[in-house]
N, C-alpha and C positions, 0 to 999 in steps of 0.2 A: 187259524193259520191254514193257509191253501196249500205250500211248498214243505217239502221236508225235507230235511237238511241234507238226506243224501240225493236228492235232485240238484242241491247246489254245489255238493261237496260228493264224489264220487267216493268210498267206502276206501277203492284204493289209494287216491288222494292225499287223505285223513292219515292214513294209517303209512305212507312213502314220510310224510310229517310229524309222525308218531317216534320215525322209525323201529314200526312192526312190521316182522317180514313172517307172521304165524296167524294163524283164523280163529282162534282159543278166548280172546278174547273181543271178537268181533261184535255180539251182543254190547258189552259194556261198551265196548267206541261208538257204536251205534247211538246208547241213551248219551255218552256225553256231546253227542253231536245236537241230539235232540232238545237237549238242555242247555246251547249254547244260543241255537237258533232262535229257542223261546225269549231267552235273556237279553240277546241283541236285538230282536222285534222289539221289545219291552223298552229297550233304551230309546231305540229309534224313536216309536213312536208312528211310526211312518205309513199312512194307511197306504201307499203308492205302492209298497214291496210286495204283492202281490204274487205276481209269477216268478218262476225261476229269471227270466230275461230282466228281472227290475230290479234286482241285485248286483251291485259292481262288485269289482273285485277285492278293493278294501273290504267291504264287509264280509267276502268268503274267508278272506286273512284273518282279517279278527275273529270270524271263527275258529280258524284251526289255533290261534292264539289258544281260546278260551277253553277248547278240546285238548289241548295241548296240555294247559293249567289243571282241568280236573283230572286226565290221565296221570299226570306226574304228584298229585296230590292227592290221594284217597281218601285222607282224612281230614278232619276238621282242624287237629291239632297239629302243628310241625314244631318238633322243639330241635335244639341244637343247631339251629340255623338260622343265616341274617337273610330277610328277603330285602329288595328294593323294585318300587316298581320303572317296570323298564320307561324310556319316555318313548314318544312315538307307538305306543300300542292299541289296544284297544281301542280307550276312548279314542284319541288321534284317526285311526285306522275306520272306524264309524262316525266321524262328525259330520260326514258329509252325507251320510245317508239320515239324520236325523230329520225330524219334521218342525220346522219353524214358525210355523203356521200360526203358534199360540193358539188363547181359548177362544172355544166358537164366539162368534156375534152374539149377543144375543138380542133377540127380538125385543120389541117394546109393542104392546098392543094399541 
């Protein structure tokens, strides 16, 4: 990975989308930012996303999605409540950035 997620995603950004207005927990936003950027490269796939200028904006969104989700989720376990997932999110929000390209060629000798 060349970019780090706060080149794409400015600290305050994240945290206006948090709605954190305190620096206490700036570290921990920091790693889920870190951890989103890794997971959405992963999905993509995309060896094009390179620089900060090779990311649109859907895929900064679905970041703050995903920083959003491990912010508000700490743990592994959530009990006493119905999740659904939202549509139009993540996946939706990255499909454009993914890479299509399929498996390389392969040669024949």
């Amino acid at each position: 990975m060349t970019v780090t997620a706060l080149e794409l995603l400015p600290i305050e950004t994240i945290k206006q989308h948090l709605r954190v207005d305190h620096s206490a927990e700036d570290a921990l936003i920091v790693l889920y930012a870190e951890s989103a950027l890794a997971w959405a490269l992963w999905y993509c796939d995309n060896p094009k996303l390179i620089d900060a200028t090779d990311f649109p904006a859907s895929f900064k969104a679905a970041m703050l999605l995903l920083i959003g989700h491990s912010y508000a989720n700490r743990e592994a376990i959530v009990t006493g409540t119905i999740a659904t997932e939202l549509p139009m999110a993540v996946d939706s929000l990255l499909w454009s950035s993914r890479d299509w390209r399929g498996p390389p060629d392969e040669v024949t000798p």
